[in-house]
C-alpha positions, 0 to 999 in steps of 0.5 A, spaced: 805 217 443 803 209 445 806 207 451 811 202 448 813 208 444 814 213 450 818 207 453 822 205 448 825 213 447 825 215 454 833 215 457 837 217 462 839 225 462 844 229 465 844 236 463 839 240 463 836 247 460 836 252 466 828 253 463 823 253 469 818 247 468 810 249 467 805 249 473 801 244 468 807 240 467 808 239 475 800 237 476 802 231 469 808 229 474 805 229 480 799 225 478 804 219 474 807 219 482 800 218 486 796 214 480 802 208 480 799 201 483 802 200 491 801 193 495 794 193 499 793 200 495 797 203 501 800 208 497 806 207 502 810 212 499 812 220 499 815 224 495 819 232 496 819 236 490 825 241 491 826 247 487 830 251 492 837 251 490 841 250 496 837 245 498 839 241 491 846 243 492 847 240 498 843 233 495 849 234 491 853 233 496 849 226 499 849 224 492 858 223 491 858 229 487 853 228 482 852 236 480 846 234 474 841 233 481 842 241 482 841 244 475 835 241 474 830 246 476 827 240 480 829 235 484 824 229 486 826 225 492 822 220 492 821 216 500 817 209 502 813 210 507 816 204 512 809 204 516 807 199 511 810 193 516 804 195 521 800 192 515 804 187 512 811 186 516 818 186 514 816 184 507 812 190 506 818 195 510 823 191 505 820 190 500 812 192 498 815 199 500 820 200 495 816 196 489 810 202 491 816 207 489 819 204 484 812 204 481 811 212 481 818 213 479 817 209 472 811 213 472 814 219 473 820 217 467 815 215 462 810 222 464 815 226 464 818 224 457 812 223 454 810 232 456 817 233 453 821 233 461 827 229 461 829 224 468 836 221 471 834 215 476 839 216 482 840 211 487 847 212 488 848 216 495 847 216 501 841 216 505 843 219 513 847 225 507 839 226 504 835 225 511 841 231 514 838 235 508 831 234 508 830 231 516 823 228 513 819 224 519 823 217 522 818 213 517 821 215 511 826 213 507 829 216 501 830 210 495 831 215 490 832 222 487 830 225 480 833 230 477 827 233 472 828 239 467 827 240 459 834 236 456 840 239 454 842 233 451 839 227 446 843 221 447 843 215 442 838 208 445 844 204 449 844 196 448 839 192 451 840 185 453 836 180 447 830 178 448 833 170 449 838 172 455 832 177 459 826 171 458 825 165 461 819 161 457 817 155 462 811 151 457 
């Protein structure tokens, strides 16, 4: 598949197959996460890949109820490494940190859909609920969790924004 392609098709899922994910599926994500472009190349970021159903379920809980995060066979959850600012100061803990996630979570999605996986991005829940469950080291923090699995449903493209209110020309 063309990139632009496997970004075009890519959506949101939030049912997924009860279907266990393949070792070389896993290694596929894991390289999208770790080969993603990071400021100064400090690669401030870490991820937990978390199969165990307990431990999803109480994901569920720091997440306000949103169930799909468990019946996905895998949940990601994705931390900026904040010893950034030791390089690059507030900016890097504010800021650089959480463009290094980011990058590795477009990754991810555009992988994952391109091996035939589904993905939902969730920033929707709360960071002490999620620190609680999985009591990472004090220079983690989470930004995001990522429910992988094969989809259980294929929705339709939403709308997007035309290309005159996205872009801005300055000539």
């Amino acid at each position: 598949m063309h990139v632009l392609q496997v970004i075009k098709e890519r959506r949101s899922i939030r049912h997924f197959l009860n279907k266990p994910i393949p070792k070389e599926m896993i290694d596929q994500l894991i390289d999208s996460l770790i080969w993603a472009p990071s400021a100064g190349n400090l690669q401030s970021r870490q991820f937990y890949f978390i199969y165990n159903k307990d431990v999803k379920e109480r994901l569920v809980k720091a997440a306000w109820g949103q169930s799909f995060i468990a019946e996905a066979p895998l949940a990601i959850v994705c931390c900026a490494d904040l010893r950034i600012g030791t390089h690059y100061g507030s900016r890097g803990k504010e800021l650089y940190a959480l463009q290094d996630v980011a990058a590795s979570v477009e990754n991810l999605l555009l992988v994952a859909h391109e091996i035939g996986l589904a993905t939902v991005w969730v920033g929707a829940f709360e960071e002490e609920g999620v620190n609680e469950v999985l009591n990472p080291p004090g220079h983690l923090r989470p930004v995001a969790i990522i429910p992988v699995g094969y989809p259980a449903e294929h929705p339709s493209a939403p709308r997007r924004v035309s290309r005159e209110k996205a872009v801005i020309f300055i000539e």
